[in-house]
Structures are given as C-alpha cells and as structure tokens.
C-alpha positions as CSV (number, residue, x, y, z in Angstrom):
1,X,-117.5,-109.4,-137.8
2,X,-118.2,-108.4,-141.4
3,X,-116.7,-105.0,-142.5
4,X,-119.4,-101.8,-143.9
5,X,-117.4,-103.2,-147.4
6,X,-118.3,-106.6,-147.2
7,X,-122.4,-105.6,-145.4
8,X,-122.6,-103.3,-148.6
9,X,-121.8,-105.8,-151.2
10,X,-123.9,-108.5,-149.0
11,X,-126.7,-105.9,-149.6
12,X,-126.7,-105.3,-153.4
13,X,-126.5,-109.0,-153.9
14,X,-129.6,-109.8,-151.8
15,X,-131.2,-106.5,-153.5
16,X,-130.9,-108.6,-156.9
17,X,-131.2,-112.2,-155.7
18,X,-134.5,-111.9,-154.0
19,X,-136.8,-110.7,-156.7
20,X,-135.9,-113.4,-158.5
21,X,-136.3,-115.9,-155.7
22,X,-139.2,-114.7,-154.9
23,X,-141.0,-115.1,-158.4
24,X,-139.3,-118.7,-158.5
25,X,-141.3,-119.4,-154.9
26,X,-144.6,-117.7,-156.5
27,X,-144.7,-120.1,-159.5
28,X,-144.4,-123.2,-157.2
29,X,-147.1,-121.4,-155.3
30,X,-149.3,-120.9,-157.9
31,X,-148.5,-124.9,-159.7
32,X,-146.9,-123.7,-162.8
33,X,-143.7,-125.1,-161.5
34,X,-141.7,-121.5,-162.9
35,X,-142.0,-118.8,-165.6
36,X,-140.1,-120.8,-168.4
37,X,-142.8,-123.7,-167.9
38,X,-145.5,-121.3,-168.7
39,X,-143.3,-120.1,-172.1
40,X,-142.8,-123.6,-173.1
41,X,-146.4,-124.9,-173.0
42,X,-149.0,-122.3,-172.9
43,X,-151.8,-124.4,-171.4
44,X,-149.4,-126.8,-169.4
45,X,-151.6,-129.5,-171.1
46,X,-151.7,-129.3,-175.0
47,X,-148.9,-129.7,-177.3
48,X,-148.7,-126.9,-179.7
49,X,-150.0,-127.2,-183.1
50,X,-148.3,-127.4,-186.0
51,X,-147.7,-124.2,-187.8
52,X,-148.5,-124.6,-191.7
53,X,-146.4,-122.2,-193.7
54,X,-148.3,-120.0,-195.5
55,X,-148.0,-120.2,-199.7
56,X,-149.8,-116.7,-200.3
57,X,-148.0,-114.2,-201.7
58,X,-147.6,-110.9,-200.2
59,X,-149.4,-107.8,-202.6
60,X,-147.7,-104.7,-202.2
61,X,-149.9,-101.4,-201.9
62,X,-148.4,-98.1,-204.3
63,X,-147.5,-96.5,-201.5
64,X,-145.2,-99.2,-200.1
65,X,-143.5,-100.0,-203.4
66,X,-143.0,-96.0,-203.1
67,X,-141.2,-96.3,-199.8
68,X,-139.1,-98.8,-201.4
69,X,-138.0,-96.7,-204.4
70,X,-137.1,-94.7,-202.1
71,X,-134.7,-96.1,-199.9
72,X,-133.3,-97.1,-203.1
73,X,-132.5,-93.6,-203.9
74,X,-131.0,-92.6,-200.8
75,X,-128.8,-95.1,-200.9
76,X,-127.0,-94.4,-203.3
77,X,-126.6,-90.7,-201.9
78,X,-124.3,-89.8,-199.8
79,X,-124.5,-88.6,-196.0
80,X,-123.9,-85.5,-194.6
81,X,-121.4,-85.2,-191.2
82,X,-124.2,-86.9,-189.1
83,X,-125.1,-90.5,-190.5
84,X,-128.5,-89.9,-189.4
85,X,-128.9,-86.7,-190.8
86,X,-130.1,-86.6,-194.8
87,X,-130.0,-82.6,-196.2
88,X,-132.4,-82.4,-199.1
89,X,-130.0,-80.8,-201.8
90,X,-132.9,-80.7,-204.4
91,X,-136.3,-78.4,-203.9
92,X,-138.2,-80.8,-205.5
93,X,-137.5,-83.0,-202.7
94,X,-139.0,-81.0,-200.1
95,X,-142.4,-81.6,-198.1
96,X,-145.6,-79.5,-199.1
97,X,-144.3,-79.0,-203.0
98,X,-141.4,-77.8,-205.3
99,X,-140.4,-74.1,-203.9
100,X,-141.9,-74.2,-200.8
101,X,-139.7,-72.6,-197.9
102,X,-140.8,-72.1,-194.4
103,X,-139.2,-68.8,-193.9
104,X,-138.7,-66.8,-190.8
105,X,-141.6,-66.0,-188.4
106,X,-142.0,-62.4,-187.6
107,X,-141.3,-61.5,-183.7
108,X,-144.4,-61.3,-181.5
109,X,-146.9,-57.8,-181.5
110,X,-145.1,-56.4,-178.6
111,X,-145.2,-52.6,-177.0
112,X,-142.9,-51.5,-175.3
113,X,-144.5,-48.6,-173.0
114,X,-142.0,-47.8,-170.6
115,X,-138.6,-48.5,-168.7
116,X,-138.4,-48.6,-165.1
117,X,-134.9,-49.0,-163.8
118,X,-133.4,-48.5,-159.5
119,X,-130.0,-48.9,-158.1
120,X,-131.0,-52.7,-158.1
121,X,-133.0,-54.1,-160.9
122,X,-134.1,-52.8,-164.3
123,X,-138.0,-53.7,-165.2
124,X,-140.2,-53.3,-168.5
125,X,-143.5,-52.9,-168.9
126,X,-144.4,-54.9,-171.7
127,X,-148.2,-54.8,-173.0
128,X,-149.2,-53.2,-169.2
129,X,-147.3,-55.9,-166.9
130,X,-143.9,-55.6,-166.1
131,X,-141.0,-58.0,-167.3
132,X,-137.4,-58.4,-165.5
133,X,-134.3,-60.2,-167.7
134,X,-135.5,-63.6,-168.2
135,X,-139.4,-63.6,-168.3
136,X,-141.0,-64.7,-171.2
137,X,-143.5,-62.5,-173.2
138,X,-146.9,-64.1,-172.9
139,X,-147.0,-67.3,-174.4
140,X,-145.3,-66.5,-177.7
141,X,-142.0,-68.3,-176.2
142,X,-139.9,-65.2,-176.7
143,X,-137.2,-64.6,-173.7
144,X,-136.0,-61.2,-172.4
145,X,-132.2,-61.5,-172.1
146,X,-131.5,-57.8,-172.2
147,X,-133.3,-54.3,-170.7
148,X,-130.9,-51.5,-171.8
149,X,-132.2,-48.0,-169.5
150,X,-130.3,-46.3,-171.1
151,X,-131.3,-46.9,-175.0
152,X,-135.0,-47.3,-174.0
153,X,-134.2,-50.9,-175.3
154,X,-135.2,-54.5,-174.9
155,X,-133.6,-57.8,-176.8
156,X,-135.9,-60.8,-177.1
157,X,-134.6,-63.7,-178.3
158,X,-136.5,-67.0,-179.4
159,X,-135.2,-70.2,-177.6
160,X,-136.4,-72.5,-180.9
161,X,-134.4,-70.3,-183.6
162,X,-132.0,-68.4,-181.4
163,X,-133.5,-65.2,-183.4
164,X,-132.4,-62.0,-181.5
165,X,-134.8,-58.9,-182.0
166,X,-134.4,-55.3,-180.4
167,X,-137.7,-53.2,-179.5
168,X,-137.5,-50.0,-178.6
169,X,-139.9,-47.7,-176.4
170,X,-141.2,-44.9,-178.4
171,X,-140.1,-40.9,-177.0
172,X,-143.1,-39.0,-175.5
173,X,-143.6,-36.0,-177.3
C-alpha cells in the first residue's frame, strides 16, 4: 500500500499530466491530429507561400529620430544607485519647460472644532463628523495618526509624500 508521500506526489503528477493529455485526445478528436500540426500548416492543406523580402526602406518620423538622439545621450551618462533610475541633473531637462518645479501641495481646508476624549478612546470632530486615529479626512487621502487632548492637537500625515502637518482647535473665547 502506497504511503500519504508517495499518493501526494502521484497526485501532483496527474494534476500536470492530464491537461496535457487531455488537449492531445481533443486534437485527435477534432482531426487536427495535435496542436503542433495546426502551427505547422495553418490550413492542414496549403503550403505556405513564399515570403518576398521587402526592398523599401524604412522613413523615420522627427519624432523617432528624436527618441533616438536621445538614447544616445543617456548613454553616455552615468546611472544613479538604481540602474533603472535616471535623476535629471539639468532643469532644462525636465517635463513642462526649463524652471518648472512641482512644489509642495498645501494640506487639505480642514477645521478642527473640537476634542472629545474618555478613559478609552480619543475622537475629533473634523468638518462636523468625528475622526478616531487612523481615519482618513474626506477624500483628500490625508491620515490621522495622532489626537493629542491635551494640546487640542491633530497630526495628519499624507501617505503619497509622508508630509506631516499639525492643526490645532482654536480656544473659545
């Protein structure tokens, strides 16, 4: 009597084997006698015609001889740590124009009203609705990692930039 060991390994080869015997009994099935006789005449009838090379020349548009130029160029710069990762050392080079800079976005419009806190949890009511550590603040993809009672404070951070802002809730007068 076969051992679990040897039923197992009995298994996984039948799990492989009989897809593949399966598609062989298919194409007998269906006359085309298996897969690689349909790859090596398409019809099962013709011969294939003679291919003709082609004595045209290719014409390059501007913007692929561009393309070209510039693979020229970065070849003969060098890479940074990451092989696949080219820093731009020169404005000029950048996307959108020379001195353009996407520079950082201000942190979401938010009002903090109030600070609720308990023996057990600490809440915040954002905008009217009430946040706990780890909600996010609308949809503006800000995260609450910190409500500090005591300070009347709350950090937000941005998961995309890591950016870590501090609002406070204003004293009543």
């Amino acid at each position: 009597m076969p051992t679990a060991e040897t039923k197992r390994r009995m298994m996984n080869v039948a799990v492989f084997v009989l897809p593949l015997l399966l598609v062989e009994a298919a194409a007998v099935v269906i006359g085309t006698g298996s897969p690689r006789g349909l790859q090596a005449a398409p019809d099962g009838l013709e011969e294939p015609a003679a291919v003709e090379p082609s004595l045209q020349t290719s014409q390059w548009s501007d913007a692929q001889l561009a393309a070209a130029d510039h693979v020229l160029q970065l070849r003969s710069k060098p890479f940074g740590p990451v092989p696949l990762l080219f820093e731009i050392s020169d404005e000029s080079e950048i996307p959108g124009g020379e001195g353009w800079e996407a520079g950082p976005q201000p942190p979401p419009e938010i009002t903090l009203q109030a600070i609720l806190s308990s023996n057990n949890s600490v809440t915040a009511l954002i905008d009217g609705k009430t946040h706990r550590i780890g909600d996010g603040i609308r949809d503006t993809g800000w995260v609450i990692i910190d409500i500090d009672s005591d300070n009347r404070a709350v950090t937000i951070r941005d998961p995309q930039t890591e950016r870590v802002e501090t609002i406070t809730a204003d004293r009543p007068n």
